[in-house]
N, C-alpha and C positions, 0 to 999 in steps of 0.2 A: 339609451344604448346606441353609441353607434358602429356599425359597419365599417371595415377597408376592405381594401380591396386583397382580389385572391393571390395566393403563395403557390407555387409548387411544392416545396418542401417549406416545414414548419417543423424546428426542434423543438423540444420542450425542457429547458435545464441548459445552463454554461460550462456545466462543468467539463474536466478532458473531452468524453467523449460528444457532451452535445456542442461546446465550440469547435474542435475537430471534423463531426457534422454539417455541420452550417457553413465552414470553409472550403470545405471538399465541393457543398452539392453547389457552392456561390464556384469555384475554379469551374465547375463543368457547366455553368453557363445557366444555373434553376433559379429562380427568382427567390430567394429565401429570407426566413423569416427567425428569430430566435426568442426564446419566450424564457423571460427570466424575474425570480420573484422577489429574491433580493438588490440590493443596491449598487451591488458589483459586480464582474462575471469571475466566472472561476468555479463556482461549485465549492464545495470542500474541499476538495486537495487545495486549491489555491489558497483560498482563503481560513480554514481551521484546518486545514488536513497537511498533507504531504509537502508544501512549500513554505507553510512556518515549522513544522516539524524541522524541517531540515536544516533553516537557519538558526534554531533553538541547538539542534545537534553539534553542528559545525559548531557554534561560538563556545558551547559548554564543552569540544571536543580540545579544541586549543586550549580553555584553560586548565584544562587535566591535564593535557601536554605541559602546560608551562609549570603547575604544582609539582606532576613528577617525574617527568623527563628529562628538563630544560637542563637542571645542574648536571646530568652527565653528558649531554651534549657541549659541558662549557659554557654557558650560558648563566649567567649569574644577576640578579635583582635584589631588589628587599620592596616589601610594603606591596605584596601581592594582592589583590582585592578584585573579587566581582562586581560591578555595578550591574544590578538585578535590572534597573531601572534603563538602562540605555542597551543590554540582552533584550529586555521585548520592545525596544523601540527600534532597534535595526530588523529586530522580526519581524515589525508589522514594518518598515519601508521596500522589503524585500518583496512582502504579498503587493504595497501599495504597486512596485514598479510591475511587477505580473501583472496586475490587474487593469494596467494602463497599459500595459502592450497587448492586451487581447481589446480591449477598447479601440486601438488602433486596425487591429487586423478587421476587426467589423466595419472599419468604416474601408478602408482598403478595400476589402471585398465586396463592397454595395451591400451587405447584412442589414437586414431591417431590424432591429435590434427592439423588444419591446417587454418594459417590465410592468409585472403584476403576476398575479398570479390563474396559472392558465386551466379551466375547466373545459375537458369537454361538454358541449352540446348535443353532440349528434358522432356517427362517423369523421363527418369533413367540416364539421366545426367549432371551432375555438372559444370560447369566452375569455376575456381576459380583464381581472380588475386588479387598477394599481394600490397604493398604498392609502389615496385619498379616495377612495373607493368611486373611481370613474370607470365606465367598463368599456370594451371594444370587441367586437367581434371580429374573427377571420375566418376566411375558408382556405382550405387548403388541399391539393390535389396526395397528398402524401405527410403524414405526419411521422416524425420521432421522437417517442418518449423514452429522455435521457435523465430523469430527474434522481436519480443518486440511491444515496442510503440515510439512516440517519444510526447513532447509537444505541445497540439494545441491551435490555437489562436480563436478569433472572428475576422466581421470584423472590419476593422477601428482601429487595432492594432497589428502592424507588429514588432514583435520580431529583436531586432538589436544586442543582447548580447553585448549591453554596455550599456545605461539606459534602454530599456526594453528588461528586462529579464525574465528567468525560475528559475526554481529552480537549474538547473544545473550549471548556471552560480553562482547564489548564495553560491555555496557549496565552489567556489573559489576566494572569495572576498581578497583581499590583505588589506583593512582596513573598519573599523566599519562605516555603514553607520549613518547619524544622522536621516534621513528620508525614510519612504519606503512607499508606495500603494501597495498593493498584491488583485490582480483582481482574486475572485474567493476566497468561503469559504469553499470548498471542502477538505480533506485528507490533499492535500498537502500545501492548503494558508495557513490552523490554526497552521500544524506541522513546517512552515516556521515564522508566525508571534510568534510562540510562542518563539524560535530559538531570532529572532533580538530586541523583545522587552525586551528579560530577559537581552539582551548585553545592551540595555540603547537605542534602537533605535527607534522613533517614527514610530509606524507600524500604518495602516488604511485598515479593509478591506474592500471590495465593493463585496456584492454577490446581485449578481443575481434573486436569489430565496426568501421565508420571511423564510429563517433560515438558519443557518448553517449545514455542515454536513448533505445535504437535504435529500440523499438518505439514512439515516438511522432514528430509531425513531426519532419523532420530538420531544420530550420529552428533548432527547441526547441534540440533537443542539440548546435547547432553555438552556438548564441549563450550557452547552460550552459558549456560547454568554453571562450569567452571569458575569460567571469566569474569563476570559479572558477580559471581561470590570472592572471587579475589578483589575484585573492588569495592564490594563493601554494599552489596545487595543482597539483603536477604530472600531467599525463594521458597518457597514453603511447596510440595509438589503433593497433589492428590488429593486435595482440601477441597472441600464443597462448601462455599461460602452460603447460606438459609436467612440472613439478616442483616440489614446495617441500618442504623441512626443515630440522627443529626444531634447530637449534645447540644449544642449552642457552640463553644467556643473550637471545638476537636467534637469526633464522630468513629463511631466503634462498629466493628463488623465482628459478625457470630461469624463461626463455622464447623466443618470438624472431617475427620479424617477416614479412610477406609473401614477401619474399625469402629465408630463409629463416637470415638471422643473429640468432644466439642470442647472447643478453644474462643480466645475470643482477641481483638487486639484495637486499641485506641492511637488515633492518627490525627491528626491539623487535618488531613482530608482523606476520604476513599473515591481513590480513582475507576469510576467504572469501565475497563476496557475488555468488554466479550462480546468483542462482534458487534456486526453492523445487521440493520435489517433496510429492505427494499423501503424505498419512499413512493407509496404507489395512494397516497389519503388524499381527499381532496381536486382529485384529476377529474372528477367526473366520469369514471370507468364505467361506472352501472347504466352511463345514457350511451355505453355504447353497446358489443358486441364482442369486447376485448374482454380475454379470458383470463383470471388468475390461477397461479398452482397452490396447490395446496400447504407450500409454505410461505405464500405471499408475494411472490416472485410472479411476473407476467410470462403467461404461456407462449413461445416465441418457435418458429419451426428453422430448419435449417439454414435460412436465409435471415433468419431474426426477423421475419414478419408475425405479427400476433396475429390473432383469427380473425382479424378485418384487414384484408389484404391491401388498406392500401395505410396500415397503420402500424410501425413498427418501433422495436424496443432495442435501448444498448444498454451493456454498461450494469452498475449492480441492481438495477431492478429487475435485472432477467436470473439472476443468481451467479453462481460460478465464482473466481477468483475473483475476489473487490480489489481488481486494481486499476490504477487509471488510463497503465500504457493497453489495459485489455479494453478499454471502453475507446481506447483509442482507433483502436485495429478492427473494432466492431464497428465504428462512426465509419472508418472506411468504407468498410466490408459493402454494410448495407446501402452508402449510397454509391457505390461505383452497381451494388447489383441494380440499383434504383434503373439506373442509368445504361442497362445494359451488359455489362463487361461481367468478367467471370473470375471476381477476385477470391484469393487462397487465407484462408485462416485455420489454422493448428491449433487448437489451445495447449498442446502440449508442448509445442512450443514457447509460450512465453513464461517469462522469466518471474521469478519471484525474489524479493531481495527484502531485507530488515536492516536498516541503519545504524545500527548500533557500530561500534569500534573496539570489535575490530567486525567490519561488516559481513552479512551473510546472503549469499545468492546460491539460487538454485534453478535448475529449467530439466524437464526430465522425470521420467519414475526416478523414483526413490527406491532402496533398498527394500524397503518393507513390503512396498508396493510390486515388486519383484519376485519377490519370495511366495505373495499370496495369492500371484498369480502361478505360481512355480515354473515360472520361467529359468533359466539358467543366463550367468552373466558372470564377466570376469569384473575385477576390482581392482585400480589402481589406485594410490594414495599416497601422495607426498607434501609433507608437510614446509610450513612457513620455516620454520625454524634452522632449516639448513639452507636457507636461500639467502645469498648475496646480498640482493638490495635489500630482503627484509632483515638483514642483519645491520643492515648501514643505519638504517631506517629504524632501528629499536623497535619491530613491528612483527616477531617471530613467534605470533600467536594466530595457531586453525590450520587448517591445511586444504588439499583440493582432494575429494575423491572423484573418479570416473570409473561408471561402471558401461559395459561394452557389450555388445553379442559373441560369443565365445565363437562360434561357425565363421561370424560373415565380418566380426569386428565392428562394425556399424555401434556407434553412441545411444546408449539408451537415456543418461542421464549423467548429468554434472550438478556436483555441489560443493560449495567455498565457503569456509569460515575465515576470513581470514583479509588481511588488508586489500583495500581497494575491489574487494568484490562484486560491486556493483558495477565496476565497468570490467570487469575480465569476464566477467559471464557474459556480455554481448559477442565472443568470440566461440564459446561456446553456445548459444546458440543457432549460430550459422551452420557450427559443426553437427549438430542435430536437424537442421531444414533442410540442409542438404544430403542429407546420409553420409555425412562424410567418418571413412574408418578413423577408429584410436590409432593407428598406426598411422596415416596418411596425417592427422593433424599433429603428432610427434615429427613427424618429417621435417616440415618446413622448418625453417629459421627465425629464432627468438632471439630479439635483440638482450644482449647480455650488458649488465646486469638488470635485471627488471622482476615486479613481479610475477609477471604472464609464463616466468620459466618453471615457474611451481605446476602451472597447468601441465606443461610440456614432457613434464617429467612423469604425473600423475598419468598422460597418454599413455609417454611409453610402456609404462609399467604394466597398464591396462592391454598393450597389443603386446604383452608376452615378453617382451624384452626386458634386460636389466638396465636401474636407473646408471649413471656415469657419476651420481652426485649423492649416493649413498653407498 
């Protein structure tokens, strides 16, 4: 075994938040180190998560547009076809090119970059063995453990990554299923059913809960669950799936309903999508003095320091929203506080958003969350359908609500169903970090035709005023 020499900061994990990490604490001049156990950097979103999802999205989004939009746009073809085969081969050069620009910023940044996989020791040191089981030690004055999540199940279904699968295995299917069950209507089931249905795949999903997308407005999840059955997904809501196995060729999942009749359905595959759990096995936790909670989550105080103060957590091992712009803002957080400074994080500010199309963002209490606090809040709402460009655009599905402080006007919360979502809610976030009123963000000027006037309208309507456009 041998020795290197010492780090200031040492992340643990590539993914958003521990390369984001190891960037920051390398710009402010700490001598850094990053500890990764796979072959690539990235973490899951890069690589199974959120940046093949989305090329998988995009590609199956155009050719739904060209099946059923293209002829009333004028647009005219024959002999339309999917090649299944060159969809996951632009998917995987999309993560390839990711994964080669964050290789580049490591080296940019003087990042000592080193894989295997990293056990604590002690407090302040590292073990690390690679894949040909050579090992290294480090020390280090400051450690980050950014090491992710992985896919969890229920019981009574045991993940075989060959008919029951995740998403991860989905990303690397070799040919087009005809059948799928996807357990779980959460982020990842609707942004996967949406993915196999546009391909011509019989999708079904089974949630849990009586809505989709539960932990966001229910508003969101009930006008998703429209859409998505107009296309040709079936959503089964309140069903408690108790079993599924592997047949050999297709794979069948028990379940059954409030009342308590059991159903049952056979699939080419069952997609396991209920959540993610903290990836916290194998670190060596117990040779330290780093606490876990009691859901498996490391115990982290307001700085995200764990209870070895000079050892700290980002990202989904600490719990909270699994997303990666939040492991982001946490890789900040903690090393600018490493370093001194007195940096600002809200989690209620950031944003939440599902890919699907037409897409859904949200940043903000929610309605419900409103109500069971019994706060009081006005409610603006104006839908896609009467807006200009989303009329040009054949895209007048979802709408934007904003709800507001009835006294002071002040934004409590923004939600969008509805095209380009995902970036009109960067606008309404600001309007939230700054306390900026419903009425002052109606004010300003929206360039016309767009669809950011759907927002504008939904302001106005929210600081009292009448729309001009209904």
């Amino acid at each position: 075994m041998k020795e290197i020499e010492e780090f200031d900061i040492a992340v643990i994990g590539s993914g958003p938040g521990g390369y984001v990490a190891a960037i920051r604490s390398a710009q402010l001049g700490y001598k850094t180190a990053l500890v990764e156990k796979y072959n690539t950097l990235g973490g899951t979103c890069t690589n199974v998560g959120c940046i093949p999802t989305k090329a998988l999205l995009d590609t199956t989004h155009h050719y739904a547009d060209a099946v059923k939009k293209f002829e009333n746009h004028g647009i005219e073809f024959s002999d339309l076809r999917l090649n299944f085969e060159q969809v996951f081969k632009r998917k995987a050069d999309v993560v390839t090119k990711n994964t080669q620009g964050l290789d580049f910023l490591m080296r940019k940044n003087k990042i000592k970059v080193l894989q295997g996989s990293g056990n604590f020791l002690n407090n302040e040191s590292l073990k690390i063995k690679d894949k040909d089981q050579n090992e290294i030690v480090i020390r280090s004055k400051k450690f980050i453990i950014a090491t992710g999540s992985k896919p969890a199940t229920i019981p009574g279904v045991t993940i075989d990554k060959e008919r029951i699968i995740t998403s991860t295995e989905a990303l690397t299917m070799k040919e087009k299923p005809d059948s799928m069950v996807i357990i779980g209507g959460g982020v990842i089931g609707v942004e996967m059913a949406s993915i196999f249905n546009r391909m011509g795949t019989k999708v079904t999903i089974l949630e849990y809960a009586d809505n989709l997308i539960a932990t966001m407005d229910h508003e969101l999840g009930s006008t998703l669950t429209k859409i998505l059955t107009k296309e040709g997904v079936e959503i089964k809501l309140s069903e408690a799936v108790y079993k599924a196995e592997n047949l050999g060729n297709s794979a069948k999942v028990y379940f059954k309903n409030k009342e308590g009749a059991e159903q049952e359905l056979t699939a080419d595959y069952i997609l396991v999508a209920v959540g993610r759990k903290p990836y916290v096995t194998n670190l060596g936790l117990e040779n330290t003095n780093v606490e876990l909670n009691g859901n498996g989550t490391i115990n982290v105080n307001a700085m995200l320091e764990t209870t070895v103060p000079n050892i700290y957590a980002i990202g989904d091992v600490i719990g909270g929203a699994m997303l990666a712009h939040k492991a982001e803002e946490e890789a900040v957080f903690v090393v600018e506080t490493i370093h001194g400074q007195q940096p600002h994080l809200d989690y209620n500010r950031i944003p939440a958003v599902v890919y699907t199309w037409p897409e859904v963002a949200s940043v903000g209490a929610t309605e419900e969350e409103l109500k069971k606090q019994g706060l009081a809040y006005n409610v603006g709402k104006f839908p896609f359908a009467v807006n200009a460009r989303a009329r040009a655009g054949m895209e007048t599905d979802g709408f934007v609500k904003v709800l507001s402080d009835p006294k002071y006007g002040e934004l409590l919360g923004v939600h969008i169903i509805g095209a380009r979502a995902a970036d009109l809610i960067a606008q309404a976030v600001v309007g939230l970090e700054y306390e900026v009123t419903a009425k002052d963000m109606a004010s300003v000027c929206y360039a016309h035709p767009t669809y950011a006037e759907v927002l504008k309208e939904a302001y106005t309507i929210a600081s009292g005023k009448a729309s001009l456009n209904i």
